[in-house]
N, C-alpha and C positions, 0 to 999 in steps of 0.2 A: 394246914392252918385250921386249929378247930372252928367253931361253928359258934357267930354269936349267937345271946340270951334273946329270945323275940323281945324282954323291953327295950334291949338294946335298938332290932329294928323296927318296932312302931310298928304292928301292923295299920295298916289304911282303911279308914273311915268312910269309905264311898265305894260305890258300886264296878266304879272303873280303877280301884286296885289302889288308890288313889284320893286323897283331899285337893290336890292341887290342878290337875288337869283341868276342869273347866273355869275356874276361878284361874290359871293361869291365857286364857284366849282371852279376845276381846270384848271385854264386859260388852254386852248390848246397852246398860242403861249409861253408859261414861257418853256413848251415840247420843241418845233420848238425850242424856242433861245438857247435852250442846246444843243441842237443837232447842231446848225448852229454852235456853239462855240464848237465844239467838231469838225467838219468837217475844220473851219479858222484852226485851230489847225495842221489838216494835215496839211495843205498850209503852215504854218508856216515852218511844218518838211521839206514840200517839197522844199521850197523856202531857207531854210538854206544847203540843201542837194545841190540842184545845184549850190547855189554861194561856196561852197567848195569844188564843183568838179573842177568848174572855176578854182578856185585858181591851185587845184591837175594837171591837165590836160590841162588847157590853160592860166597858168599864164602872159605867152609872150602878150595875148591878152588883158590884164587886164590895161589900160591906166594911172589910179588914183588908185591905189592900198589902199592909206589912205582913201579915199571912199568908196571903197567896202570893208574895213572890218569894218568900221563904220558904214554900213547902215546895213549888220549882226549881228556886234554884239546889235546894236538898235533893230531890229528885236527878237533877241535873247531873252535880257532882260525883252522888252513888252511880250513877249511870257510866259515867267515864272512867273514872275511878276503879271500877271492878274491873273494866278493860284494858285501862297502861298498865292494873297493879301487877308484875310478875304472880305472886300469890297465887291471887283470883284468876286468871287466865286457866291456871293447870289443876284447879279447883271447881268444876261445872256448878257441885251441888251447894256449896256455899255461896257462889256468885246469885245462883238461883234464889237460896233464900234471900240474901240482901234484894237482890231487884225487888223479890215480893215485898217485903216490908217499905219500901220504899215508894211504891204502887200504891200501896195501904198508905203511907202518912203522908203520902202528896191528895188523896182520895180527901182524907179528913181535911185535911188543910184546904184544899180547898171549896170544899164543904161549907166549913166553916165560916169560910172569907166569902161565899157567896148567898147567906142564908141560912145555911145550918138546915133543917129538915124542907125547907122551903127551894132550896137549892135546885139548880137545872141541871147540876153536874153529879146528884146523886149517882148516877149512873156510872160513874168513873170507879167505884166500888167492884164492879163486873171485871177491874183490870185485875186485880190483886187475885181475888177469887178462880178465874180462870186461870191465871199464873200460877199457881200452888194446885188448881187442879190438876195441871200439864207436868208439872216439876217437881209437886212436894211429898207425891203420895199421902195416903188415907188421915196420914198424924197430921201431915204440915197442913193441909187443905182443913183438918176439923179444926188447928188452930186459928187459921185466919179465918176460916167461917164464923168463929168462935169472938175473935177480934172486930170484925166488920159489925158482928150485931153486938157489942158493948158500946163500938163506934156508935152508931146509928144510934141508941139510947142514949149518950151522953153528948152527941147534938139536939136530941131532943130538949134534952135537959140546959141546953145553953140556947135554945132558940125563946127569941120571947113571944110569948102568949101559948106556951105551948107547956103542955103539961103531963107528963112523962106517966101518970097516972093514970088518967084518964083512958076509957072505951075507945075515942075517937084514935087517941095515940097508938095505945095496944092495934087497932084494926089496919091503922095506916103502916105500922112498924112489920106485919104481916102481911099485905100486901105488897109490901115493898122489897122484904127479903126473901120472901119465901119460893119465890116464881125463882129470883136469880140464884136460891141456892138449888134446888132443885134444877135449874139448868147446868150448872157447874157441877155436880155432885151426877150428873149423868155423861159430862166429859170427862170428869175424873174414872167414872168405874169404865169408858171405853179407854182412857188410854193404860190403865190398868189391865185390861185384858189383851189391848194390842202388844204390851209389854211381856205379860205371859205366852204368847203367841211366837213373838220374837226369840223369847229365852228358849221356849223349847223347839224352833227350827234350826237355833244354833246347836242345840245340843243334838238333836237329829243330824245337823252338817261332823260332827266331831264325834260321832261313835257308830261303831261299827257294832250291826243289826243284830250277828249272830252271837258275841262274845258280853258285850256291854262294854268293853275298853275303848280306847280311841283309835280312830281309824289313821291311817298311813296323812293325810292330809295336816289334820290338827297336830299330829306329833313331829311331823316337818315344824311347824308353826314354832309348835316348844323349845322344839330344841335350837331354832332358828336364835330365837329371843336369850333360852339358856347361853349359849355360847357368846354371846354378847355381853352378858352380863359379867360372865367367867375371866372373859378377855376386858374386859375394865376392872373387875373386882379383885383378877388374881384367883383365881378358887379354882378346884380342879372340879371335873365330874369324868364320870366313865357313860359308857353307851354297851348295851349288851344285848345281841341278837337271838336269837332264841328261836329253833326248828326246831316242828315236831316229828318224830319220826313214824313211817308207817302210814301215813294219813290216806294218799291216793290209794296204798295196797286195800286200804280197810274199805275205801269207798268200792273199790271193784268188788270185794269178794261180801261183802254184809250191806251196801246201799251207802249213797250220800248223809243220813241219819245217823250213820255209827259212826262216819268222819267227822261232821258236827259235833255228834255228843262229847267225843275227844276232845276237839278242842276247844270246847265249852270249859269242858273238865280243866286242862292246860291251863286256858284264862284265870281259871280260878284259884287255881294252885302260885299263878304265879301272884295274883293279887292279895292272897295272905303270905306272901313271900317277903315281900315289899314293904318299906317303910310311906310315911306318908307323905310323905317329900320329894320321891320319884314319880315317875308319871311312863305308865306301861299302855303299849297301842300293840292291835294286832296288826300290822306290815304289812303283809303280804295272805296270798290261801293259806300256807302251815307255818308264816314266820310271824313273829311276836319282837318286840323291840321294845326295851328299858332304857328310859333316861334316870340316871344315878348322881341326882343336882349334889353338890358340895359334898365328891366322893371320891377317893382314891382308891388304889387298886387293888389293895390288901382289904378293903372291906368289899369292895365291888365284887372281891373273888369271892367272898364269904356268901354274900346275897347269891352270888349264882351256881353257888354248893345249895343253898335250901331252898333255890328253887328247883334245883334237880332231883332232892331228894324229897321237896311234896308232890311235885310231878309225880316220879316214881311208887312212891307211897299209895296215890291214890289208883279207885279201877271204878270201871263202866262196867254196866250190863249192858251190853247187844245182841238180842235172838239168843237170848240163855246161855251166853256168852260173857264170861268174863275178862273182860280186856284190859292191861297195864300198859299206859302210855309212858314212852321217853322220849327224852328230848337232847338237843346237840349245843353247846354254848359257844359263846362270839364272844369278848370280852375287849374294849379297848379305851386308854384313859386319855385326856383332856387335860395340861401340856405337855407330860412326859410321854406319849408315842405321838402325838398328831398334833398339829395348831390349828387344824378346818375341824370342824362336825362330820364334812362330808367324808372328809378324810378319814376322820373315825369309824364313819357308819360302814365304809368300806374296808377296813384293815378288821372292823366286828364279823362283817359278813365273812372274807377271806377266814376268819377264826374258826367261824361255824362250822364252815363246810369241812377244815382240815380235824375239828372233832368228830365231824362224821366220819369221813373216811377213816379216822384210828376207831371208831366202832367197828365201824365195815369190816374190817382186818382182823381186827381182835376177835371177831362174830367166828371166821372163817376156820 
């Protein structure tokens, strides 16, 4: 079978042979937005609890009363609402935004219903603000910071005797925000970094040290989820194993360095082999394994003709030594030889090894 066009296969966009591999694991922040919609959630309970204590305890203070049980019961609604709706359930980051805005116009409202800048409930502004610190990163948090101080001004502006002009406004409208952004805007930049943090231990957990591909664990992972999707969607893929040969000999007689640099080399050969839609992991010490998402066998066969022949193609220097690495192929598809993954990876492996031995023979 000739050899498709590389545009035919895409070469891959990323370091690990690959676009889809890490973006195919468990996002860390899908975690984070549960969690941050789990935490808006207190704030919700908190923020319904003290404007009902309002009512209980200091109603006399309560100025617009059809206000403040509007902007509760609003509160209210969005609060439950985001949680029976199917939608929002399987949506973290939009539930997040709604609670925030919801935090924010229960904030105003009752703001407004108790005062307007004179208010005891200013403070209920610190829910919204730290909610979009926790949830919305750097854009969502500058807009409601952005929001809260138009807010703040345009209470001012509806509060009587008070004049939005003035020194005394300007100094109070700064004391009053500035401390709380400045506190939110220093949990914003920790959960920022704790999220960079996270992202690159997952990615530390999902790729192996020596190659940059993914390691034997995460490509379980892939292909776990691949085959699930195949088997409800109908779509074939292949799975292809891939042994380098020679590796232990090179390490006995030139150092564990010349066996590395090999299959550094290998990794890399096979990661411009690949299109960007497969997801390559090194296996094992010298074996290497290809998932070939939405792929039959007449192309599966093609990809593992050029990655034989970039293998091939390429050479090392070790100790003024020039070295040409090859490799042995496994090849097996997804429904027409196997119905399991595991089944696959095993009738791939069994492939490998009967490539090798027709090497072996042929060598002799």
């Amino acid at each position: 079978m000739p050899d498709l066009p590389m545009s035919e296969l895409k070469r891959p966009t990323s370091s690990h042979g690959t676009s889809s591999p890490l973006t195919s694991l468990p996002p860390g922040w899908t975690a984070s937005r549960s969690l941050a919609a789990s935490i808006l959630l207190w704030f919700e309970m908190l923020a319904l609890a003290i404007g009902s204590a309002q009512f209980a305890v200091a109603r006399e203070s309560i100025v617009h009363s059809t206000v403040a049980i509007s902007a509760l019961l609003v509160l209210l609604v969005i609060a439950i609402g985001l949680r029976i709706t199917p939608y929002f359930r399987k949506r973290p980051l939009q539930r997040c935004i709604w609670d925030t805005f919801a935090l924010f116009a229960m904030a105003v409202g009752l703001s407004y219903a108790t005062g307007g800048v004179h208010s005891p409930l200013l403070a209920l502004f610190l829910l919204p603000l730290t909610g979009a610190a926790i949830a919305l990163g750097r854009l969502g948090y500058g807009v409601v910071a952005l929001l809260v101080a138009v807010a703040a001004i345009t209470l001012g502006a509806y509060t009587p005797g008070i004049s939005i002009e003035s020194s005394s406004f300007t100094v109070w409208l700064i004391g009053t925000l500035v401390p709380a952004v400045i506190a939110t805007t220093a949990i914003a930049v920790l959960v920022e970094q704790m999220q960079g943090a996270e992202r690159y231990i997952q990615d530390l957990s999902a790729t192996d040290r020596l190659t940059g591909l993914l390691n034997r664990r995460a490509f379980d992972e892939i292909i776990t989820r691949e085959h699930r999707k195949s088997e409800r969607d109908g779509r074939p893929y292949c799975v292809l194993m891939i042994d380098v040969e020679n590796v232990k000999q090179l390490n006995e007689t030139l150092g564990n360095n010349a066996g590395n640099q090999l299959l550094i080399a290998v990794a890399a050969a096979i990661s411009r082999s690949i299109r960007a839609s497969d997801v390559a992991a090194r296996y094992g010490g010298d074996e290497f394994a290809v998932l070939l998402a939405d792929t039959d066998l007449p192309i599966a066969t093609t990809i593992g003709q050029r990655i034989r022949s970039h293998v091939y193609a390429g050479t090392i220097s070790v100790a003024n030594r020039m070295i040409r690495a090859n490799v042995h192929l496994g090849l097996a598809g997804f429904p027409k030889e196997k119905n399991h993954f595991k089944d696959l990876l095993v009738l791939a492996d069994q492939r490998m090894q009967q490539d090798r031995e027709q090497h072996r023979t042929a060598a002799k």
